[in-house]
C-alpha positions as CSV (number, residue, x, y, z in Angstrom):
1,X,-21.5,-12.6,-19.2
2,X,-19.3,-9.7,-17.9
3,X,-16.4,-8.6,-20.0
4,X,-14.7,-6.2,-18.4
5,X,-15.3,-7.1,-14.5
6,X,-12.0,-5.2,-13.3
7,X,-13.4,-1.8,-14.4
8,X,-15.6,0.5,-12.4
9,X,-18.5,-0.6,-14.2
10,X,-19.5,-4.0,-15.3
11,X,-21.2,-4.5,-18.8
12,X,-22.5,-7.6,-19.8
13,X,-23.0,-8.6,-23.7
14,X,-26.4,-7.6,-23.3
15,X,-25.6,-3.9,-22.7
16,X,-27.0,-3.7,-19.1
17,X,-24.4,-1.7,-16.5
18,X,-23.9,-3.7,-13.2
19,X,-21.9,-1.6,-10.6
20,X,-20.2,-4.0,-7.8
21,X,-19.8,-3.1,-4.3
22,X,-17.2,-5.5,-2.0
23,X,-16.0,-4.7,1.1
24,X,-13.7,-6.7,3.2
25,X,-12.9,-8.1,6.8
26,X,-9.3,-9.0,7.4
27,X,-8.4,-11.1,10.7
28,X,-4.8,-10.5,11.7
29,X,-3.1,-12.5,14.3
30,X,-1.1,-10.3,16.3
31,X,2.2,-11.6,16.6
32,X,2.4,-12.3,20.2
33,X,3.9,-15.2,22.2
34,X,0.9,-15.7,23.9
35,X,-2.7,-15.6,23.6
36,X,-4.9,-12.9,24.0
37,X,-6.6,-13.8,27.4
38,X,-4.7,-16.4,28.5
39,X,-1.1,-17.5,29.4
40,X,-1.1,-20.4,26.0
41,X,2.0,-20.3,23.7
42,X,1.2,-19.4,20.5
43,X,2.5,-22.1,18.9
44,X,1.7,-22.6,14.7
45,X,3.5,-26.0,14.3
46,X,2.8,-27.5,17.9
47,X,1.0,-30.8,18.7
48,X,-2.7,-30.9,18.1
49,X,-4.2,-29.9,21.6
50,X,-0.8,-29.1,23.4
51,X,-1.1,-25.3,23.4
52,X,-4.5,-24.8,25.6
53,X,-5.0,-23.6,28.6
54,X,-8.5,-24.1,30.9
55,X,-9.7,-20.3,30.4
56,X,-9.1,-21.5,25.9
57,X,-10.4,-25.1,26.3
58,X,-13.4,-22.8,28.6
59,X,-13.5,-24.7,31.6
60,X,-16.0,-23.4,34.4
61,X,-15.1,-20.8,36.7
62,X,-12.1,-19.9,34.0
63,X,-11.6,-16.0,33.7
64,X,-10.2,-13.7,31.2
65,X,-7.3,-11.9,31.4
66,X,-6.2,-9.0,28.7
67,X,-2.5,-9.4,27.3
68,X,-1.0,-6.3,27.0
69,X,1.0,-6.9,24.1
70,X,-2.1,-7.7,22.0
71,X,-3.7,-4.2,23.0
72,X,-0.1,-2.2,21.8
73,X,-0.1,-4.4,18.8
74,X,-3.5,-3.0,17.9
75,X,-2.7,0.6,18.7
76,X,0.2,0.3,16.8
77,X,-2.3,-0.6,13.9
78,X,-4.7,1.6,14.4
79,X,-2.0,4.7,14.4
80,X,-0.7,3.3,11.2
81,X,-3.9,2.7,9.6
82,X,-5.4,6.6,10.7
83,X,-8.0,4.8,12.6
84,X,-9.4,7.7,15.2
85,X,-8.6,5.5,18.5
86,X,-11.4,5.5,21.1
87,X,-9.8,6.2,24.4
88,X,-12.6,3.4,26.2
89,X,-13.6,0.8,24.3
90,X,-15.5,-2.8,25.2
91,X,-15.3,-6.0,24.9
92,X,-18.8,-8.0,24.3
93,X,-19.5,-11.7,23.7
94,X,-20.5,-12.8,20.3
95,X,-22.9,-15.8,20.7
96,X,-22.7,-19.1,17.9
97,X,-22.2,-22.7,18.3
98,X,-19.3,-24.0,16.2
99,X,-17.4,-27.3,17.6
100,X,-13.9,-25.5,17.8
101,X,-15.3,-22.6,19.9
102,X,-15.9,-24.3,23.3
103,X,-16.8,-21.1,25.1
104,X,-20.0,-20.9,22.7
105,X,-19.6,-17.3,22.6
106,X,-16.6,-15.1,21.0
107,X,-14.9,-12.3,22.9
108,X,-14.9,-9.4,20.5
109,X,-15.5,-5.9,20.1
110,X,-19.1,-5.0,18.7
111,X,-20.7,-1.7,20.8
112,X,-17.0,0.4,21.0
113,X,-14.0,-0.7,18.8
114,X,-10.6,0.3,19.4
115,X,-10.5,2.0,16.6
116,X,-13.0,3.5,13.8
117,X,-12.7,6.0,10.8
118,X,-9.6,4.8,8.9
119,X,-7.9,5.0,5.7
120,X,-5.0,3.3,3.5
121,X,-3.6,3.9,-0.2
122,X,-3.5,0.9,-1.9
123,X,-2.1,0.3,-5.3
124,X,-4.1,-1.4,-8.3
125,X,-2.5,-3.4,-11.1
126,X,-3.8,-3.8,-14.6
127,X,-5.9,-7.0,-14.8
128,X,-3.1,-8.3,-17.1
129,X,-0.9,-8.1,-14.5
130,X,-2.3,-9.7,-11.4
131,X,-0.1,-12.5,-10.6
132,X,3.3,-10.0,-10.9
133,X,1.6,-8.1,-8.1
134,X,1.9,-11.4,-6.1
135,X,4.6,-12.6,-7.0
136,X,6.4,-9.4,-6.4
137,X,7.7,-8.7,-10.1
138,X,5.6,-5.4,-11.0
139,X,3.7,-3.0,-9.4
140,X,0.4,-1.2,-10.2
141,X,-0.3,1.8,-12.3
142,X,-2.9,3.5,-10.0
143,X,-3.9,4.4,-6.7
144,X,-7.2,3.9,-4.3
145,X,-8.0,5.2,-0.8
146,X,-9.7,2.9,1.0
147,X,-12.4,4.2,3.6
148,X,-11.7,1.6,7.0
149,X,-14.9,1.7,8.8
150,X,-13.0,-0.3,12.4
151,X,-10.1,-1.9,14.0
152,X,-11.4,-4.1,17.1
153,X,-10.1,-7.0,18.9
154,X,-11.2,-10.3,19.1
155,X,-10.4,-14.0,19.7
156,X,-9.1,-16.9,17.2
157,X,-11.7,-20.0,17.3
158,X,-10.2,-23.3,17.1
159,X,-9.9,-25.6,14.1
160,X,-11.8,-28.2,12.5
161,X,-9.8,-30.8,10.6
162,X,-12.2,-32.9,8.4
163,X,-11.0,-36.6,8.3
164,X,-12.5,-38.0,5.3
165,X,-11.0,-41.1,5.8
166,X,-12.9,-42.0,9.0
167,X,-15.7,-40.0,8.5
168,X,-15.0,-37.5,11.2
169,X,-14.2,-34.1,12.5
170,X,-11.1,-33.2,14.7
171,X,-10.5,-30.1,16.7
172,X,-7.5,-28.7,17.5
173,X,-7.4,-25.9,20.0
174,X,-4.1,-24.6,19.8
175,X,-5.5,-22.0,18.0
176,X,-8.6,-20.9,20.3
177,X,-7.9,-17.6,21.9
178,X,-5.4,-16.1,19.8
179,X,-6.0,-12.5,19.2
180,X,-6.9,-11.1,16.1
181,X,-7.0,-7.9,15.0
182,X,-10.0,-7.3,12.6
183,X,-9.8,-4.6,10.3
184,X,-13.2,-3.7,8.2
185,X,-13.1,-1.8,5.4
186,X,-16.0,0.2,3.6
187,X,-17.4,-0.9,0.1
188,X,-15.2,0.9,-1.7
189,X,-13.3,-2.1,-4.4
190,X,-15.2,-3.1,-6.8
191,X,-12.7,-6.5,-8.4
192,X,-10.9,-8.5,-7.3
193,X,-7.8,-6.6,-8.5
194,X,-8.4,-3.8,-5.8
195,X,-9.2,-5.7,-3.1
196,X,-5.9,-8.0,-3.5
197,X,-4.0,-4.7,-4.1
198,X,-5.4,-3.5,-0.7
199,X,-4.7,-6.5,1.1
200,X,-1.5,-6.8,-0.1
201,X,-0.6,-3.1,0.9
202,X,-2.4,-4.0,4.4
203,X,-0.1,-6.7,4.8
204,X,3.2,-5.2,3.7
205,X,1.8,-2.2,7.0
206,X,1.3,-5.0,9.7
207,X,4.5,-7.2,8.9
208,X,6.7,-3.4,9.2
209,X,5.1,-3.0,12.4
210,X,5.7,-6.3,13.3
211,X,2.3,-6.9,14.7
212,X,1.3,-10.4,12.4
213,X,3.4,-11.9,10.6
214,X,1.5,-11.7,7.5
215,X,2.1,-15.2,6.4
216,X,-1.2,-16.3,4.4
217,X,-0.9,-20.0,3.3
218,X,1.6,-21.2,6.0
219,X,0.1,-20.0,9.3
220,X,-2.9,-18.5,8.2
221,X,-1.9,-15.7,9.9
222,X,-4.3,-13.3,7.5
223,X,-7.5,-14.3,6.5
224,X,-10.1,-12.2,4.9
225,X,-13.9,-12.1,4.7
226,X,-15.3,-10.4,1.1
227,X,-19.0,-8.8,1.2
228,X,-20.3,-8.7,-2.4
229,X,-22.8,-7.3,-4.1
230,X,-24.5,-5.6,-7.3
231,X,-26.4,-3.3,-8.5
232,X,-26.9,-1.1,-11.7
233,X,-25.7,2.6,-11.3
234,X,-27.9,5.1,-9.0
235,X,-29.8,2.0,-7.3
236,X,-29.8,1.3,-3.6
237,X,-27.3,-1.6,-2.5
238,X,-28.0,-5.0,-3.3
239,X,-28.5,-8.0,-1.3
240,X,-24.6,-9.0,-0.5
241,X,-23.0,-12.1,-0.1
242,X,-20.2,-12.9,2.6
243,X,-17.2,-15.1,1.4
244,X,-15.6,-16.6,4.6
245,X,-11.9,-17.7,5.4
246,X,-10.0,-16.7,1.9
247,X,-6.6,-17.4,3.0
248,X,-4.6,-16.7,0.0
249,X,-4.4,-13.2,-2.4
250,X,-4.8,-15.5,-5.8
251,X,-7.8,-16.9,-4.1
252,X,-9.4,-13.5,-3.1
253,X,-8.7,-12.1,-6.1
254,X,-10.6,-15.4,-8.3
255,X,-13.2,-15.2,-5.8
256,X,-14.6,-11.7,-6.0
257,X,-14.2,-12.0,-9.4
258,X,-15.9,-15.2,-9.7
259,X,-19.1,-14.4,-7.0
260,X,-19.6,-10.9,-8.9
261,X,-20.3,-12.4,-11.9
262,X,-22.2,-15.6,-10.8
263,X,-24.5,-12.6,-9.1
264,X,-25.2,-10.6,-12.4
265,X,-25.2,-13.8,-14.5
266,X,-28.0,-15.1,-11.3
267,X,-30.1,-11.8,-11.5
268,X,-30.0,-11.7,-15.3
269,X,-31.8,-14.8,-15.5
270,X,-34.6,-14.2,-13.3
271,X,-33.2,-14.9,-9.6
272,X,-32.5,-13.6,-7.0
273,X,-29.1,-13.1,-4.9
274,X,-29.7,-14.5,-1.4
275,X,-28.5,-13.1,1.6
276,X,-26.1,-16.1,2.6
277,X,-22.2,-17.5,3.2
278,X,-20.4,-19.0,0.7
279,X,-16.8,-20.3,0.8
280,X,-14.4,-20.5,-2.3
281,X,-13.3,-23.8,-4.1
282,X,-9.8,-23.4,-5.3
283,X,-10.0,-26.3,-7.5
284,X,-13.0,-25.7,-9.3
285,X,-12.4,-21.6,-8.9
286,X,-16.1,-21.2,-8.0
287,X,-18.0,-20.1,-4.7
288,X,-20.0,-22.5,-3.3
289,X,-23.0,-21.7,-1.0
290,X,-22.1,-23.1,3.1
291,X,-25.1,-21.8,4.9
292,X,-28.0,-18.5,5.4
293,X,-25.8,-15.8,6.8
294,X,-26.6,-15.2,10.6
295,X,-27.8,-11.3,11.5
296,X,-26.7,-9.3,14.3
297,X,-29.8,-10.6,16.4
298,X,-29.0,-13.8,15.5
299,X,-25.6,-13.6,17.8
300,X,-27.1,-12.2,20.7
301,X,-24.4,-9.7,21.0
302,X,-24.0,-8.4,24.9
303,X,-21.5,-6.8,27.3
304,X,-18.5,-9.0,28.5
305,X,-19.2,-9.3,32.3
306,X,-15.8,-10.4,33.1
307,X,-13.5,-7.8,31.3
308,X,-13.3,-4.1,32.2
309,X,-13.2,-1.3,29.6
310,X,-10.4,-1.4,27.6
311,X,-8.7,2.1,28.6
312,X,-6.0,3.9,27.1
313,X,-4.1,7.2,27.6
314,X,-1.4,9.9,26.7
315,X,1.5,10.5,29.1
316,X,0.1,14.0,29.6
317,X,-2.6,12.6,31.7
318,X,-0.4,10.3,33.6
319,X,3.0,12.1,34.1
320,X,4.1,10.3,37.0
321,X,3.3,7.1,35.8
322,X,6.5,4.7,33.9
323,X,6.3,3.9,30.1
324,X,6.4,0.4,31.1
325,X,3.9,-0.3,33.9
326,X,2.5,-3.3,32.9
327,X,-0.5,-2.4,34.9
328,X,-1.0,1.0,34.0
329,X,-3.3,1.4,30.4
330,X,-1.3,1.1,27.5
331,X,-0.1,5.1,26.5
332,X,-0.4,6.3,23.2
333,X,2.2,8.7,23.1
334,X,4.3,5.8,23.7
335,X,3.6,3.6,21.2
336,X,3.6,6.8,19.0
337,X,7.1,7.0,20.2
338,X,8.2,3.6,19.3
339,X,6.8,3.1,15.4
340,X,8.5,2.5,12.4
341,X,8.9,4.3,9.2
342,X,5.7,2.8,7.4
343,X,6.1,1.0,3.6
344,X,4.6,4.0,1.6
345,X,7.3,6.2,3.4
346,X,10.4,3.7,2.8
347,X,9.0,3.5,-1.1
348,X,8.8,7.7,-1.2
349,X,12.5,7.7,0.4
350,X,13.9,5.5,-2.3
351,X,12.6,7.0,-5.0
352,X,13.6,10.5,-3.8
353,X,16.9,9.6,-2.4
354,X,17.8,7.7,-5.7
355,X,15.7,8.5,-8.6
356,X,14.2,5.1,-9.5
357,X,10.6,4.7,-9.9
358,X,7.5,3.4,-8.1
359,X,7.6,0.0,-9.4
360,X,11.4,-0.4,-8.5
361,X,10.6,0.8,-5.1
362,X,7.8,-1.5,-4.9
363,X,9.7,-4.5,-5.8
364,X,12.7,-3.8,-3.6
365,X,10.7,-3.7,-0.8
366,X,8.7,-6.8,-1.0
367,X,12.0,-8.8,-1.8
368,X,13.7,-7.2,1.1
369,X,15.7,-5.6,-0.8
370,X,16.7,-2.3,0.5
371,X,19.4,-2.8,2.3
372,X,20.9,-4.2,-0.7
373,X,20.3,-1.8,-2.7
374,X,22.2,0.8,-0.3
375,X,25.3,-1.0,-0.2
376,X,24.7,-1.2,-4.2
377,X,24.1,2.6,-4.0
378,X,26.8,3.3,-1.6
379,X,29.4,4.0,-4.5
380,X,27.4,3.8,-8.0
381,X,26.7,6.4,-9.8
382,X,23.8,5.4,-11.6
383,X,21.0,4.7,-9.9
384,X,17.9,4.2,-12.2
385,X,20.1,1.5,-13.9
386,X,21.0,0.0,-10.9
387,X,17.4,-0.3,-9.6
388,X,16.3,-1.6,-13.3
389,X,19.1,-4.5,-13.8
390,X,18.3,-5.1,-9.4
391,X,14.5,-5.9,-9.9
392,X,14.8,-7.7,-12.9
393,X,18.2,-9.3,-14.0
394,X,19.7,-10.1,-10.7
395,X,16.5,-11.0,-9.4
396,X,15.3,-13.3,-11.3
397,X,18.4,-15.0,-11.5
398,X,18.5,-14.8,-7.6
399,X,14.8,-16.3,-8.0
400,X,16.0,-19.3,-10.0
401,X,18.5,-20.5,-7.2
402,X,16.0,-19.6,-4.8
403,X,18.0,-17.2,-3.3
404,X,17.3,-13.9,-2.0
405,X,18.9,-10.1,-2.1
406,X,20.7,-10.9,1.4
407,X,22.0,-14.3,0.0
408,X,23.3,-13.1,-3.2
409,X,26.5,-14.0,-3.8
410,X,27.2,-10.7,-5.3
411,X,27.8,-7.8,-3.2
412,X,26.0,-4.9,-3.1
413,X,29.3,-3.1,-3.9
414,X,30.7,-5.5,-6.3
415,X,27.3,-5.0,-8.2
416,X,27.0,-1.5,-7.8
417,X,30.7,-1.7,-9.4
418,X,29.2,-3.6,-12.6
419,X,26.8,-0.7,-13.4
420,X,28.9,2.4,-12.8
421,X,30.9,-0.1,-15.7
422,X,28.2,-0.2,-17.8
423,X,27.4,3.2,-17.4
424,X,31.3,4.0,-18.5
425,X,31.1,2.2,-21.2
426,X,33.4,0.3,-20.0
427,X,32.0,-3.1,-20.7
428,X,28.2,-4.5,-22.4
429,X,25.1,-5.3,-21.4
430,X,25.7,-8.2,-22.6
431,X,28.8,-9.2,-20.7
432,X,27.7,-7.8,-17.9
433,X,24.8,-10.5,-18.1
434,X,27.0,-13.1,-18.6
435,X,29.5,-12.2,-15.4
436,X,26.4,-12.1,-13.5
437,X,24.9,-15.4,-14.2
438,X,28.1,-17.2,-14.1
439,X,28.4,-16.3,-10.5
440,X,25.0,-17.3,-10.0
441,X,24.0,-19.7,-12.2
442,X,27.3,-21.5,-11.9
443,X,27.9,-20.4,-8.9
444,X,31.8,-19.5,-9.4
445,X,33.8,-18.5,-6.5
446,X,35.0,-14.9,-8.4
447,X,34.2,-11.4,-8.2
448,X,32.4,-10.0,-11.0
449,X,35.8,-7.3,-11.6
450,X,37.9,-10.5,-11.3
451,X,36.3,-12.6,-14.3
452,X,36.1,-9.3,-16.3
453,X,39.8,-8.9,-15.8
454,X,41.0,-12.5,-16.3
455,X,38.4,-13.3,-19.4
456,X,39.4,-9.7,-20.7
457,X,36.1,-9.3,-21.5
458,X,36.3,-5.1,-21.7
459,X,34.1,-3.4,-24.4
460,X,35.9,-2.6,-27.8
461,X,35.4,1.5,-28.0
462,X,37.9,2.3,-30.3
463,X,36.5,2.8,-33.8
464,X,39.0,1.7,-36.2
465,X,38.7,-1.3,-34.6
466,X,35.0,-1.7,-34.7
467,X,35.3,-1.0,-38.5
468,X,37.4,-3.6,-39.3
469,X,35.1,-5.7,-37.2
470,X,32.3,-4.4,-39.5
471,X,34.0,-4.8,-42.9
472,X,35.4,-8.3,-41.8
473,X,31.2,-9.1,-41.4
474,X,30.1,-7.2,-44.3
475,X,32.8,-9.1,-46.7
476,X,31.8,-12.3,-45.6
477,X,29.5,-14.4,-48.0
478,X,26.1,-14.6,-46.0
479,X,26.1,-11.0,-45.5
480,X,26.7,-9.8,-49.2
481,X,23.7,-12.5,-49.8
482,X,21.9,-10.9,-47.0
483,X,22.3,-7.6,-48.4
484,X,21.6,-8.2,-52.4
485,X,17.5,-9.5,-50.6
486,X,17.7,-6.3,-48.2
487,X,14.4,-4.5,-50.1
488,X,13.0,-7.6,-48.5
489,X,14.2,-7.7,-44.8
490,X,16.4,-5.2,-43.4
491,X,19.3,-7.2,-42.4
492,X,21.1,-4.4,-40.1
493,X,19.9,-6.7,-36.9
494,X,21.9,-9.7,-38.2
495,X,24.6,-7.8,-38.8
496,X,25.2,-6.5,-35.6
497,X,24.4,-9.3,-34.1
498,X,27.2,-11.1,-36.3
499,X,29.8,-8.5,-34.9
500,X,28.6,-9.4,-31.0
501,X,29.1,-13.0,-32.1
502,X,32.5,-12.3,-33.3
503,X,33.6,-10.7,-30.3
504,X,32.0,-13.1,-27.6
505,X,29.7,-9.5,-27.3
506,X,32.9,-7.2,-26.0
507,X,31.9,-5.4,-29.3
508,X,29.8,-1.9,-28.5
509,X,26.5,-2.0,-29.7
510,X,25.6,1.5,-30.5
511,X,29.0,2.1,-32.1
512,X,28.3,-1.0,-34.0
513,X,25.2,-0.3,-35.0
514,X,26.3,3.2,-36.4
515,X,28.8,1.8,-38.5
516,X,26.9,-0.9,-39.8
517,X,24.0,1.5,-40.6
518,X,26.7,4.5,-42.3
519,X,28.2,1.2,-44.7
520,X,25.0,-0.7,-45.7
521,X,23.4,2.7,-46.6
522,X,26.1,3.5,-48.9
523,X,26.2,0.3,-50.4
């Protein structure tokens, strides 16, 4: 059994070290409106069979032709990514029979890639906290750089839909010929926890550049192959196992987790881990063995005799030629030109620009909350508050309505009002919680300023007030009771909380609490 299989190096209760290796492919589907070598829609929700064309369906005497849009897409990618782009590339055809590919053969990118020697920073959470990572709540403590080893294109296959009710398989073709961008990393995670980080960060890249939509579950629009493996510190590689079509972060990270130790728990009995596929069982959380895994000879990889190489340029080699020529090579300089500021970059800007920290940044982002959180920031003066009650207060209560940052019902300003209130002591925490959810729990039609003003629900500051507050509590007869047992439990907590009680919370806290602490000390 391994105890600790998020850590660098796995130890089993037997004291034996096991050091795991997993690398990963990720298939994106570029976000296109049609496919990559053919004039077909791309069409998620369509009809079964209504998006395909003769050249997807591969009808005889059918040819290929390159969409444009898909080679930006991955240039695009590979700039983001640091991938070194290969100014000629190749397409090649990837020979296996599967009942959704009808061509028998894949179009993909095996002798040249588009792209190779890459890298991305990727964030890692505690194992503890996996599940905020994907649902956007917290962000990780520490940092990885991932080694990418390519970035090539390639076609979708088709899909099989197993009818269990007749006995049967379907295929649907609507999918067949989408491009994909496939982006494989070294070995260089060794959980599940770093490779979900990683894929999470690679997703939050391609749905800034707009070049896949990232959705997982819905479209499918990600999916990623893990290559495991184990071995014990200063050994050679193990014999690796693939993990096809995980469509879904929980599922890559229970997977990983799951095959690593199956593999150490395999070997430490006597066996041995077989070169093979496996795919992942989300109902029983285990990997479960499909079929030997095929080697390169097996798909009799060779050169695509209907498609040219894939050329690209800079507009320094072509001056005279437009930025748009749809017949010209697609220009680098160009797409250069055109790209976005990347997520790491928007996270360092907001941190900078208003002192909050990584994980606020983090979370901000991934709600699509930014925007927001200007207009909140456009006259507050305090922004770490701002960003703490944002990412946790208002959104979870956002969360609960299903609601998000653009449909709050509070405005950015109106909110950015409430903390530069807080922060003047001008009203509590705790009424400032309660104006928030009544707007959007209750959903009532009112500023947060107007139900602080009608409610008069303004903090009590003054002292002498406060006191008499404090006496009026300390005279009363569960108190002095309270306070004769105090050696016992120190009842300071109730008392305050007596005084918030008494004034529906309008009461200040810390002065409370310093008055209550002076009298029951010199009781």
């Amino acid at each position: 059994m391994v105890t600790r299989p998020w850590t660098r190096y796995c130890s089993s209760s037997h004291g034996h070290h096991w050091e795991a290796k997993v690398g990963l492919e990720v298939h994106a589907q570029i976000n296109t409106s049609s496919k990559l070598f053919s004039p077909s829609p791309v069409q998620f929700y369509a009809p079964p069979n209504t998006s395909v064309s003769h050249i997807d369906a591969a009808f005889p005497g059918t040819l290929p032709v390159l969409n444009r849009q898909c080679v930006k897409a991955g240039v695009a990618t590979a700039l983001a990514l640091s991938f070194k782009l290969n100014r000629q590339s190749y397409f090649d055809r990837k020979h296996y029979f599967y009942s959704d590919l009808p061509a028998g053969y894949q179009i993909t990118q095996q002798r040249v890639p588009l792209g190779i020697d890459g890298k991305l920073t990727s964030y890692v959470l505690s194992p503890r906290k996996v599940n905020h990572l994907i649902d956007g709540s917290h962000m990780p403590r520490k940092t990885i750089c991932v080694r990418l080893k390519q970035i090539h294109l390639e076609q979708d296959s088709g899909r099989s839909i197993y009818d269990t009710y007749g006995r049967q398989t379907l295929i649907d073709l609507n999918r067949a010929g989408i491009g994909l961008m496939e982006i494989v990393t070294e070995s260089d995670f060794a959980c599940g926890q770093e490779a979900v980080g990683f894929v999470k960060e690679l997703q939050a890249v391609l749905q800034s550049l707009g070049t896949c939509t990232g959705h997982f579950e819905a479209e499918g629009a990600i999916r990623v192959d893990a290559n495991i493996s184990i071995n014990r510190p200063g050994d050679s590689l193990g014999t690796r196992t693939e993990i096809k079509n995980i469509s879904g972060l929980r599922s890559l990270g229970k997977a990983i987790d799951y095959e690593i130790l199956r593999q150490i728990d395999h070997v430490q009995s006597g066996g041995k881990v077989i070169f093979e596929t496996r795919g992942f069982d989300e109902k029983s959380g285990s990997t479960l063995r499909m079929r030997d895994k095929e080697g390169r000879k097996d798909y009799r990889y060779m050169p695509e005799p209907d498609l040219p190489p894939l050329v690209l340029m800079y507009k320094e080699d072509r001056p005279d030629v437009p930025t748009d020529d749809p017949w010209e090579p697609v220009n680098i300089a160009t797409v250069l030109k055109s790209m976005p500021k990347l997520p790491a970059e928007i996270r360092m800007n907001l941190m900078n620009s208003y002192g909050i920290s990584l994980d606020e940044a983090f979370i901000l982002h991934e709600e699509d909350g930014i925007e927001y959180f200007k207009n909140v920031m456009s006259d507050c003066r305090y922004g770490s508050t701002a960003a703490s009650w944002a990412t946790t207060e208002l959104l979870g209560l956002l969360r609960r309505k299903s609601l998000s940052f653009n449909l709050c019902p509070i405005s950015g300003t109106e909110f950015g009002n409430v903390m530069n209130m807080i922060g003047d002591g001008e009203i509590s925490t705790v009424t400032a919680k309660k104006v928030i959810r009544m707007i959007i729990l209750d959903e009532l039609q009112m500023t947060p300023t107007e139900i602080i003003a009608k409610e008069n629900l303004t903090q009590i500051n003054d002292i002498e007030v406060l006191t008499k507050l404090c006496d009026e509590i300390l005279n009363s007869s569960s108190a002095k009771a309270l306070l004769i047992n105090r050696a016992k439990k120190n009842p300071i907590g109730y008392l305050i909380g007596e005084v918030l009680k008494l004034t529906k919370g309008r009461a200040n806290p810390t002065l409370v609490n310093q008055i209550i602490t002076e009298k029951v000390e010199q009781l």
